[in-house]
C-alpha positions in Angstrom: 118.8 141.4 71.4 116.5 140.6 74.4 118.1 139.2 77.6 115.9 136.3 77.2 118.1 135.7 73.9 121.6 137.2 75.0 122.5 135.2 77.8 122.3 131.8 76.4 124.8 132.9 73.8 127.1 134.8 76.2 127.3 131.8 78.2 127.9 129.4 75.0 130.7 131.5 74.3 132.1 131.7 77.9 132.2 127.9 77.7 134.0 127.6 74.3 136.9 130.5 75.6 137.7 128.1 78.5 137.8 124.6 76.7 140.1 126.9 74.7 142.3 128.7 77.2 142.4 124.7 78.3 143.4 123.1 75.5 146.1 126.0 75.3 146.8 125.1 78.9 147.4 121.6 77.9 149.8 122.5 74.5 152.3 124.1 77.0 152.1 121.7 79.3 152.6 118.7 76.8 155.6 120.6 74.9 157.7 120.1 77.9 157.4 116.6 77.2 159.2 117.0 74.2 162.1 119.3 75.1 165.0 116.5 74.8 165.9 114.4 72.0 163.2 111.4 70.7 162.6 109.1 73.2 160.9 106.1 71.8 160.6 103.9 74.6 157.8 105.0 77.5 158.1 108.1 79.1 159.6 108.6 82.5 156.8 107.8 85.4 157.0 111.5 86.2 155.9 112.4 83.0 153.0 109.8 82.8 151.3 111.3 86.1 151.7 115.0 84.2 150.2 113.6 81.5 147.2 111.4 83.2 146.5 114.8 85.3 145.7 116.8 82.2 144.0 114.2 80.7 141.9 114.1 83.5 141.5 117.9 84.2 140.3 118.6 80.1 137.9 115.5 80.8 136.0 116.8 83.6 135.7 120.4 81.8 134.0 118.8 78.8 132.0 116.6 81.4 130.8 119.4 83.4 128.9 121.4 81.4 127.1 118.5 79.7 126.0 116.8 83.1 124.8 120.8 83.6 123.2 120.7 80.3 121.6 116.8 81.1 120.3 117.9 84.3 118.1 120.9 82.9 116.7 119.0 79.9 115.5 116.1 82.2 113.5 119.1 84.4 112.2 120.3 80.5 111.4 116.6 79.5 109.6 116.0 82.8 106.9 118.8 82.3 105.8 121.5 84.4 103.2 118.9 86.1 105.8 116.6 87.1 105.9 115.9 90.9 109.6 116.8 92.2 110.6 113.8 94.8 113.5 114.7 96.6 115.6 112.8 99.2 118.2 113.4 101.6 119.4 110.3 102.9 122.6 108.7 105.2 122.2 105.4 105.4 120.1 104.6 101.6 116.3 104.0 104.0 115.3 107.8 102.3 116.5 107.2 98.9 115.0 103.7 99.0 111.9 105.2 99.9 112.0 107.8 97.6 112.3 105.5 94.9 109.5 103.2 96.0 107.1 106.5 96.3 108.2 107.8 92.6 107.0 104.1 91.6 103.5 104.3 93.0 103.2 107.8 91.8 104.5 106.5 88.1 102.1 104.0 88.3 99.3 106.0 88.5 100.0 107.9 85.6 101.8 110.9 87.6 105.4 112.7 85.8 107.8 112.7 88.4 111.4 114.2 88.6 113.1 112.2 90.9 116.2 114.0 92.4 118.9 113.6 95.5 118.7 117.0 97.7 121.8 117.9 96.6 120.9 118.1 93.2 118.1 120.4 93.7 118.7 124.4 93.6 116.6 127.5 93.6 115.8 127.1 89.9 114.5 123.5 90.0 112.0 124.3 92.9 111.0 127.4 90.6 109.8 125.0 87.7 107.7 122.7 89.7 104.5 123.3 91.7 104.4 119.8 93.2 107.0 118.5 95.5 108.2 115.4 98.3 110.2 115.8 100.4 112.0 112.5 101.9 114.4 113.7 104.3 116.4 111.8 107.8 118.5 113.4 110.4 122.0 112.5 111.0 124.2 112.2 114.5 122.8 115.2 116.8 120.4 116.9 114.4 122.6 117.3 111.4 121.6 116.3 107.4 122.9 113.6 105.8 126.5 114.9 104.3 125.6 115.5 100.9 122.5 117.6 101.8 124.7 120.3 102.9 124.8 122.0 99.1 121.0 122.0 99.1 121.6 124.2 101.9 124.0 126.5 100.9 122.6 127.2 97.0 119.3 127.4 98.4 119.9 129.5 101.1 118.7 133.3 99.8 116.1 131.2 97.6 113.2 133.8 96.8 109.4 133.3 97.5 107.7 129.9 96.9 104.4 130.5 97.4 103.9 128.5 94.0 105.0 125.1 95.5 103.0 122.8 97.3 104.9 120.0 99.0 104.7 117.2 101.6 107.3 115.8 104.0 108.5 113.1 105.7 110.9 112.7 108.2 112.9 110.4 109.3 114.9 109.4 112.7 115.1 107.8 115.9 113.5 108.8 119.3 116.3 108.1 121.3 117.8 110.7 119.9 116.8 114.3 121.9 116.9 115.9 118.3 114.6 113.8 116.6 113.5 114.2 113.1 115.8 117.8 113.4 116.4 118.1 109.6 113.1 117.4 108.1 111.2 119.7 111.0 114.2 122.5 110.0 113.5 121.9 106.3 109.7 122.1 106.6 110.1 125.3 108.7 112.4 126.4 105.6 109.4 125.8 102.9 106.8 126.9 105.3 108.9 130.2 105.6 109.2 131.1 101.9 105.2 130.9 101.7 105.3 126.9 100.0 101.6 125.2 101.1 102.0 122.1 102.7 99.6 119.5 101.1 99.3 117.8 104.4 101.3 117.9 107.8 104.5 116.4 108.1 105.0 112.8 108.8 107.6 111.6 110.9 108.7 108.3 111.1 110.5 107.0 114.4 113.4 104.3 113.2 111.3 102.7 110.0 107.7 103.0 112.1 105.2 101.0 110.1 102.3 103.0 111.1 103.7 106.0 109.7 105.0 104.5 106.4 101.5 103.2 105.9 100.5 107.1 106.4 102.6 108.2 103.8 101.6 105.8 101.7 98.2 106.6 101.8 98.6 110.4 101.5 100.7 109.3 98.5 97.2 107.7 96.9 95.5 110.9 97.7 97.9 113.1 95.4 97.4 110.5 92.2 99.6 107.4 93.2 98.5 104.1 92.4 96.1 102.4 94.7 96.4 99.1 92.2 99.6 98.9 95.2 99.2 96.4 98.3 100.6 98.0 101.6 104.4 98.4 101.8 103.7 97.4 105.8 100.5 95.5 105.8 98.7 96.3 108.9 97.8 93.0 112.0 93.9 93.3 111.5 92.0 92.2 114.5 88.6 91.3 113.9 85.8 93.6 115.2 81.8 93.4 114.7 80.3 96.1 113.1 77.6 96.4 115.7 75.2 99.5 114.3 75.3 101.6 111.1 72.7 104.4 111.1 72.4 107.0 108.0 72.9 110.3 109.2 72.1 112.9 106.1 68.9 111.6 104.0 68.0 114.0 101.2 71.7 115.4 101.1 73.2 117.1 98.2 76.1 115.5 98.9 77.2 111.5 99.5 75.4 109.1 102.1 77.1 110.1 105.6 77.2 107.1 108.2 77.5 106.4 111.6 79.2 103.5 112.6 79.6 101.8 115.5 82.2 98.6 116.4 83.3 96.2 119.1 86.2 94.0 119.5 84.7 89.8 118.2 87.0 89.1 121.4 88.0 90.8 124.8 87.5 94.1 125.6 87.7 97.3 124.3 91.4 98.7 123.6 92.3 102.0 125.1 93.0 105.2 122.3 93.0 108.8 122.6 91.1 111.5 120.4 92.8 111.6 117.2 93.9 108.6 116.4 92.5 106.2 113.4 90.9 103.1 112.6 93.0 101.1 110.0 90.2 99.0 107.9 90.7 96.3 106.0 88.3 96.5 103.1 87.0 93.4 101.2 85.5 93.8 98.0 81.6 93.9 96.7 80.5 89.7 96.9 79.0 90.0 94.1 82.5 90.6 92.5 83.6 87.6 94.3 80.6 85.4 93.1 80.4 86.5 89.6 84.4 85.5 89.1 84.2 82.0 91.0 81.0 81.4 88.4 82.9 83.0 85.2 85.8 80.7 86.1 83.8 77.9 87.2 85.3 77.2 90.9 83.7 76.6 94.3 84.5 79.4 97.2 84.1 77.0 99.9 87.6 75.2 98.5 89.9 75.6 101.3 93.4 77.2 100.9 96.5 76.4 103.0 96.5 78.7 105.9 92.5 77.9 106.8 91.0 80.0 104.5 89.0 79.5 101.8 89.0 80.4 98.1 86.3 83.1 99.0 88.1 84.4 101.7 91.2 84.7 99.9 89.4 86.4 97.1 87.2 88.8 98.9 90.3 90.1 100.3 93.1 90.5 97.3 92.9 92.4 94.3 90.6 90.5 92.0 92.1 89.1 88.8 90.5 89.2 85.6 88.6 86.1 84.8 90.5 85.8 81.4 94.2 85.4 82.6 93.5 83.0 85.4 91.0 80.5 83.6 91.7 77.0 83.0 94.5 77.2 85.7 94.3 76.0 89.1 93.8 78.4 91.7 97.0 77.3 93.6 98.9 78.2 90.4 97.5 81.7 90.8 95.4 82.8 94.3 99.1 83.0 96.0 100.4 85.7 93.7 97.4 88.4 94.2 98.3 91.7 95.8 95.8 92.3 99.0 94.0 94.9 99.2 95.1 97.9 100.4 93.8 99.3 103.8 91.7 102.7 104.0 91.8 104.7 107.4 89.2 107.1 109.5 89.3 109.2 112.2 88.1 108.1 115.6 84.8 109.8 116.4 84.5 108.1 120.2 86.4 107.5 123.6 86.6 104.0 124.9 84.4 105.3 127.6 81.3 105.3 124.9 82.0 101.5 125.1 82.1 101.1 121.2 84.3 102.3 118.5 82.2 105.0 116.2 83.4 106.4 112.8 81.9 108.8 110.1 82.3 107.3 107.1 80.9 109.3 103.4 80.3 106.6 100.8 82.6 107.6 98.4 82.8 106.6 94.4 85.6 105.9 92.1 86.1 107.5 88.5 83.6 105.2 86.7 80.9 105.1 89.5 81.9 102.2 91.6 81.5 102.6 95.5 85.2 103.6 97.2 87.4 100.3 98.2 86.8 101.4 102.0 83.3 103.3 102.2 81.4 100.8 99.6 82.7 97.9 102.3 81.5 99.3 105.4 78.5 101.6 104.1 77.1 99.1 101.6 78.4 95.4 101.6 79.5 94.7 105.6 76.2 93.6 107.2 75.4 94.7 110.8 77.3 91.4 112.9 79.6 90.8 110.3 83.3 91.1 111.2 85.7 93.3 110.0 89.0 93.6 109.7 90.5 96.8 112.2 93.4 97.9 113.7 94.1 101.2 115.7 96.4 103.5 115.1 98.0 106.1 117.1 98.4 109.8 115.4 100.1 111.3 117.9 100.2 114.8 115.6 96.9 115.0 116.5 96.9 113.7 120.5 94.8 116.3 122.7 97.0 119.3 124.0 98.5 119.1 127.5 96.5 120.6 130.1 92.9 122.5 130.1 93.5 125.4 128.5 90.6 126.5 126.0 90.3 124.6 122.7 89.2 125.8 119.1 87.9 123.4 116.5 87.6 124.0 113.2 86.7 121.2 110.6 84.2 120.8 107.6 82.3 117.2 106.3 83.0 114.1 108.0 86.3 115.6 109.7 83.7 116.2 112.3 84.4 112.7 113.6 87.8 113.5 115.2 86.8 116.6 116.6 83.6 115.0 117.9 86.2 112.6 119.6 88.2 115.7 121.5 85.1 117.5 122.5 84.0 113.6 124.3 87.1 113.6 126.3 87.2 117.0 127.6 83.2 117.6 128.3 83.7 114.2 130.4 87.4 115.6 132.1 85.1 118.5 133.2 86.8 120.9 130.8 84.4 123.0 129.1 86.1 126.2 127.6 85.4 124.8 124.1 84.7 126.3 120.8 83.4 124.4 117.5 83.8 126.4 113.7 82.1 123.5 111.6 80.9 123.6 107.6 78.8 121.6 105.9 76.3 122.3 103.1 72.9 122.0 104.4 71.7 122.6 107.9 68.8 121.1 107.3 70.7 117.4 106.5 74.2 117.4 106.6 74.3 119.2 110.5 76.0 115.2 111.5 75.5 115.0 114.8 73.5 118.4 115.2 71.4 117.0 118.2 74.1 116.4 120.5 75.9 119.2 119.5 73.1 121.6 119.8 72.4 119.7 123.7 76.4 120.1 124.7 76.0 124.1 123.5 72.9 124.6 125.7 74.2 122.8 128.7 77.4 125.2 128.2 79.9 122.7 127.7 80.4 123.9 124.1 79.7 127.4 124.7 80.6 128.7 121.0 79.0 127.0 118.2 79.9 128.6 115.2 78.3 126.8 112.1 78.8 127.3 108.0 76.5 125.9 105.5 77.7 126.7 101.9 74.5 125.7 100.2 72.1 127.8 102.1 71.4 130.9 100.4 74.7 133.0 101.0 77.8 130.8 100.4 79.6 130.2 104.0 82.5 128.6 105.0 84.5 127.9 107.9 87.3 130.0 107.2 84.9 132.7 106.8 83.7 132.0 110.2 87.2 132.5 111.7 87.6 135.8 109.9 84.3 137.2 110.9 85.3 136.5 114.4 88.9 137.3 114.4 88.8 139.5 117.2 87.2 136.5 119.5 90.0 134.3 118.3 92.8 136.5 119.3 91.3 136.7 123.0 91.3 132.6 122.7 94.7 132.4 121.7 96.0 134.8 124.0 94.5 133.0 126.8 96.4 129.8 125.9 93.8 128.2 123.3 95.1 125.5 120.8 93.6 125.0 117.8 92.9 121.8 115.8 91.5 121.4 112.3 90.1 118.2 110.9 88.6 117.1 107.4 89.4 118.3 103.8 92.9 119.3 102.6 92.4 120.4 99.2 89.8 123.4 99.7 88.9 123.6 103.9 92.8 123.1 105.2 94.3 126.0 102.8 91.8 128.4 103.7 91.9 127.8 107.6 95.9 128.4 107.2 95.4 131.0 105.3 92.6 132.6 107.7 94.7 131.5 110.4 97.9 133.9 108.9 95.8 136.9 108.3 94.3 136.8 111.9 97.4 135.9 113.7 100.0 136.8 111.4 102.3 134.4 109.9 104.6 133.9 112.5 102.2 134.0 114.9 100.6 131.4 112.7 104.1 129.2 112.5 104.6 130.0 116.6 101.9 128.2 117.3 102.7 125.4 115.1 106.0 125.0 116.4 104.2 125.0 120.1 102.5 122.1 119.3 98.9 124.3 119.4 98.4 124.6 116.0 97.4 120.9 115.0 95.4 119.3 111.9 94.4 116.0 110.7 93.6 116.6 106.9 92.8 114.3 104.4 
């Protein structure tokens, strides 16, 4: 008989010799009862607590092994696709969370296992390749009380270089071990070779900002964008003032370059790395060809001052058939608003305007992207739209002027773009760009300035990657061929930062990155706040 074979037997039998050793157990006890003459009234109150106790102590050995035998056939029926969410929570904010992120992954069609820490071990992080991780800190650094099994029957937990996983974690500034337990449990993954599937989030006493970032990297992964903002963003309305094309004849999507102003006041302050919340509208032409199907005027005002247009243009259209014949203020009230999209920062405040690089991207049946089809196609140059900055402190500029490496691919150019501003202004000039895109000859964004700051010798390393020209090159390919550079960089104090895509550019700078340096050399400079990314 194989092993494979054996030991589900063996431990079928072991379970049947105890529930019989028990119910021998139990005869003994019992027979004392009965050791004096019939007693036909109730038994003595002694003899009622013996009797509850074994009662109680056969229950929970039947109950055992069936809440065993529950808990692996829910990780069977879940498939091996299904997306573990686990939380670890004090007060009930994690678990809360954790169920409102298993919902939006649900909804868009996405398995999920959803488990408390405690009931997660070695072999249910062995069965899935997808996990979350929801996870606050308790008192001075500690995990909420019933983590603490998670930690010990995890503890000599073998390699997980299978799992990916994402993170966030929750706590409260004021405390000087903030976010302790999730940045200890993402160190813990990290260590036994799990891929992160984007940096960790951490969330400073129920921060909105940061909830909304989850929330988006949640759509990312396959949760349902059909959802309106668990925080919704306080838009302020800003002009789009230019929009200039910058890759004609590219292989891959329009490229843009956008540029905003405030409608009133001046221009807020914001450091490199932070992003641009937008609030999308949809296509007009949507909006128009529902008022006509349903036969209502867009000019009608709504409470509030806005008008049924408005209101439209904004929320999650309806379809024409379970609204019609029905007055709008039976219905317009009830529609989810749209959900916001977010974009790096690709200027200082000092350019006087607010500039993004924005791809015109396409959903599954063609349609231009909620965000990119709104300010790359239908937004006309003057026309407002709806903004709000966010600070991404994760991705802040590091302290001092010690030398800086960038490495991004595609439009992630646009928050590196925003570093290199700040320092070439501040006089700070030992900078190195690693940047991939396909084509030189169209998709080089930005190529002339960047080719002006490398001659002037403000950029003095220029290390570019085009993957459709001739011999296939990327960036982590770049950072490999020049490991030896690198080292001399990082020795000296360089910090690195990495911007653009996480599914194919992120994974292979990391893993670059831990061949050059060495994993913990890798991890060091993670933990010293030099190894930074904004991926998306």
């Amino acid at each position: 008989m194989s092993p494979a074979t054996s030991r589900p037997g063996l431990a079928a039998w072991l379970g049947n010799a105890v529930i019989v050793f028990l119910l021998v157990v139990a005869a003994l006890l019992l027979a004392r009862l009965h050791g004096g003459p019939w007693w036909p009234a109730s038994p003595p109150p002694g003899r009622l607590g013996w009797a509850a106790a074994i009662a109680l102590l056969y229950l929970a050995a039947c109950t055992l092994p069936l809440w065993r035998q529950r808990t692996r056939s829910h990780l069977a029926d879940a498939g091996a696709d299904a997306v573990l969410v686990a939380w670890a929570s004090q007060t009930g904010f994690a678990a809360a969370l954790a169920e409102r992120s298993a919902t939006a992954l649900r909804e868009g069609g996405t398995a999920v296992l959803l488990r408390p820490l405690d009931q997660v071990d070695a072999a249910c992080l062995g069965r899935v390749k997808r996990a979350l991780f929801i996870a606050s800190t308790t008192g001075e650094g500690d995990p909420p009380d019933h983590a603490l099994r998670f930690l010990q029957d995890t503890a000599r937990s073998g390699s997980l270089e299978h799992l990916d996983y994402a993170l966030l974690a929750l706590g409260d500034r004021q405390y000087a071990s903030f976010c302790a337990f999730g940045r200890q449990l993402d160190q813990w993954l990290a260590a036994r070779g799990a891929h992160a599937l984007f940096d960790r989030i951490e969330v400073d006493n129920a921060d909105q900002d940061a909830l909304r970032r989850w929330q988006y990297e949640l759509e990312r992964l396959g949760a349902s964008s059909r959802q309106s903002d668990w925080t919704p963003p306080a838009y302020q309305p800003w002009r789009l003032q230019a929009r200039r094309l910058l890759n004609p004849g590219s292989q891959g999507g329009p490229a843009w370059d956008l540029a905003l102003v405030p409608v009133q006041g001046t221009l807020p302050d914001w450091l490199p790395g932070d992003i641009a919340e937008i609030g999308p509208r949809n296509d007009p032409a949507e909006v128009q060809a529902l008022l006509k199907a349903l036969g209502l005027d867009g000019d009608q005002p709504l409470p509030g001052g806005q008008t049924l247009a408005q209101r439209l243009a904004r929320s999650r259209l309806p379809a024409a058939g379970t609204v019609r014949g029905r007055a709008p203020a039976e219905w317009v009230d009830q529609l989810a608003p749209l959900p916001h999209r977010e974009y790096s920062i690709a200027s200082i405040p000092s350019e006087g305007q607010l500039r993004l690089l924005v791809r015109e991207m396409q959903d599954e049946y063609g349609r231009p992207g909620l965000g990119s089809g709104w300010l790359c196609r239908h937004a006309r140059p003057g026309e407002a739209i709806d903004l709000r900055i966010r600070a991404n402190p994760g991705f802040h500029p590091p302290a001092g002027d010690a030398p800086l490496v960038l490495v991004g691919n595609g439009t992630g150019l646009a928050g590196l773009r925003a570093h290199l501003y700040r320092r070439i202004q501040a006089g700070q000039y030992r900078n190195w760009l690693l940047f991939g895109e396909r084509n030189r000859a169209h998709d080089l964004f930005h190529g002339q300035e960047l080719q002006d700051w490398h001659s002037r010798g403000w950029l003095p390393r220029l290390d570019l990657a085009f993957s459709r020209d001739g011999q296939r090159s990327y960036v982590q390919d770049l950072l490999r061929a020049r490991a030896d550079a690198l080292r001399e960089w990082i020795e000296d104090g360089a910090s690195i930062l990495v911007c653009g895509n996480a599914s194919g550019m992120a994974p292979g700078v990391d893993a670059a990155l831990g061949e050059i340096l060495g994993v913990e050399g890798r991890e060091r400079l993670r933990s010293q706040g030099r190894y930074r990314r904004d991926v998306y």
